[in-house]
N, C-alpha and C positions, 0 to 999 in steps of 0.2 A: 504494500500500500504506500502511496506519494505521503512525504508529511518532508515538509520544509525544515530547514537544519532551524534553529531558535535564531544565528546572525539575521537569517534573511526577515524573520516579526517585525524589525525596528525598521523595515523599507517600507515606502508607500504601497501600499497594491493600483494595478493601475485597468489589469483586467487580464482576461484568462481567453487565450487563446484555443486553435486544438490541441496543441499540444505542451505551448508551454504558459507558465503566469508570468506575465510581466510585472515587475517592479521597480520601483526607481528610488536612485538614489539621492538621497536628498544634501548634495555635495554643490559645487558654486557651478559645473559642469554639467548640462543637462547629459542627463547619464542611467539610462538603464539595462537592466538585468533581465535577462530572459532564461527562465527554469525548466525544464521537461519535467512534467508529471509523472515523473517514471520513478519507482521505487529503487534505491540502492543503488546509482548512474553518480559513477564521480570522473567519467571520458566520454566522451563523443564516440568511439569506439564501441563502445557497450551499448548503444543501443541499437535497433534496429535499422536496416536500410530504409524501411518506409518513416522513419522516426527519423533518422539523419537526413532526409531528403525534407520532410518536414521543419527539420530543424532550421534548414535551411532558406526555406521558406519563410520562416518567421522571420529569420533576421534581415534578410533583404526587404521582408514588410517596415520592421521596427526601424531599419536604417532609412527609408522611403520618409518613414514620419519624423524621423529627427532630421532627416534633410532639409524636409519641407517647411517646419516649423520652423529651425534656427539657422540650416545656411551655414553649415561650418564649413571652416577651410578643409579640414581633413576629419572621419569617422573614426576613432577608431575600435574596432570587432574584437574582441580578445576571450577565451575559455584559459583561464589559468587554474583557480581553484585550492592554489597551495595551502593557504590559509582557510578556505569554508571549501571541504572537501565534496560536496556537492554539486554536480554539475551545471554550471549558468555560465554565461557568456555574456558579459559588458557590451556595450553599446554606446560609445561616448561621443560627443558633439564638440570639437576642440576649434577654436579660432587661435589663429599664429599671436594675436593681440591678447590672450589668455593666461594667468596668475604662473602657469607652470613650461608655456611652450618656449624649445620646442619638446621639454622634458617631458615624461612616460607621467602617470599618474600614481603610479603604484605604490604605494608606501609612502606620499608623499602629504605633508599639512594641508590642508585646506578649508576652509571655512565651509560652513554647513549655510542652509537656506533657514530664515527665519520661517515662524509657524504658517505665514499667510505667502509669503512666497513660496515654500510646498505647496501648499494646498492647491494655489495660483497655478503653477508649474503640472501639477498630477493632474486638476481638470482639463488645461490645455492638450493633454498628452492623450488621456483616455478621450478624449470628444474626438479627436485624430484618427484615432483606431477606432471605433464605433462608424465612424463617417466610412470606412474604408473598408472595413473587418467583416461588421454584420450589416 
């Protein structure tokens, strides 16, 4: 059975795909998480062909919406998981004029979004994928 690691609770939910939940990160980066519903998946690897072909899908959806939204200079797509060993794959929106470029994000400080800027940010996001999704 699917049950998200406890790191990924403190993310917004933003909606559920077929296959995966999207979440986002509430970081100064418009920046979300894409999860497979899949029990015990901590690689790409382990799951399915029709699951990876989907997975696939989704992220080229999810990148479509943060394209369209924010216009970054560069996406970038990343499954690492060192740290939440659970399978998700990043989804980041980076401008060259950005707190960290042209530096990685990964371990690095950054300022969180205040309560109403989340909120701001998550309805923007879910109204995107609704308009496009279902």
């Amino acid at each position: 059975m699917f049950k998200l690691r406890d790191e990924f609770y403190e993310k917004e939910f933003i909606i559920d795909l077929k296959l995966c939940r999207i979440l986002m990160e509430d970081k100064e980066f418009s920046w979300l998480l894409l999860i497979p519903r899949r029990a015990n998946i901590i690689q790409i690897d382990q799951l399915s062909d029709d699951d990876c072909l989907q997975l696939m899908k989704e992220i080229k959806l999810a990148s479509n919406v943060m394209n369209k939204l924010f216009s970054p200079d560069r996406l970038n797509v990343a499954a690492i998981g060192n740290k939440t060993p659970q399978l998700h794959v990043h989804v980041i929106a980076r401008k060259t004029n950005d707190s960290l470029w042209p530096e990685t994000v990964w371990g690095k400080p950054m300022s969180a979004l205040t309560s109403s800027e989340k909120i701001a940010r998550a309805q923007l996001i879910r109204s995107e994928f609704e308009k496009i999704n279902i």
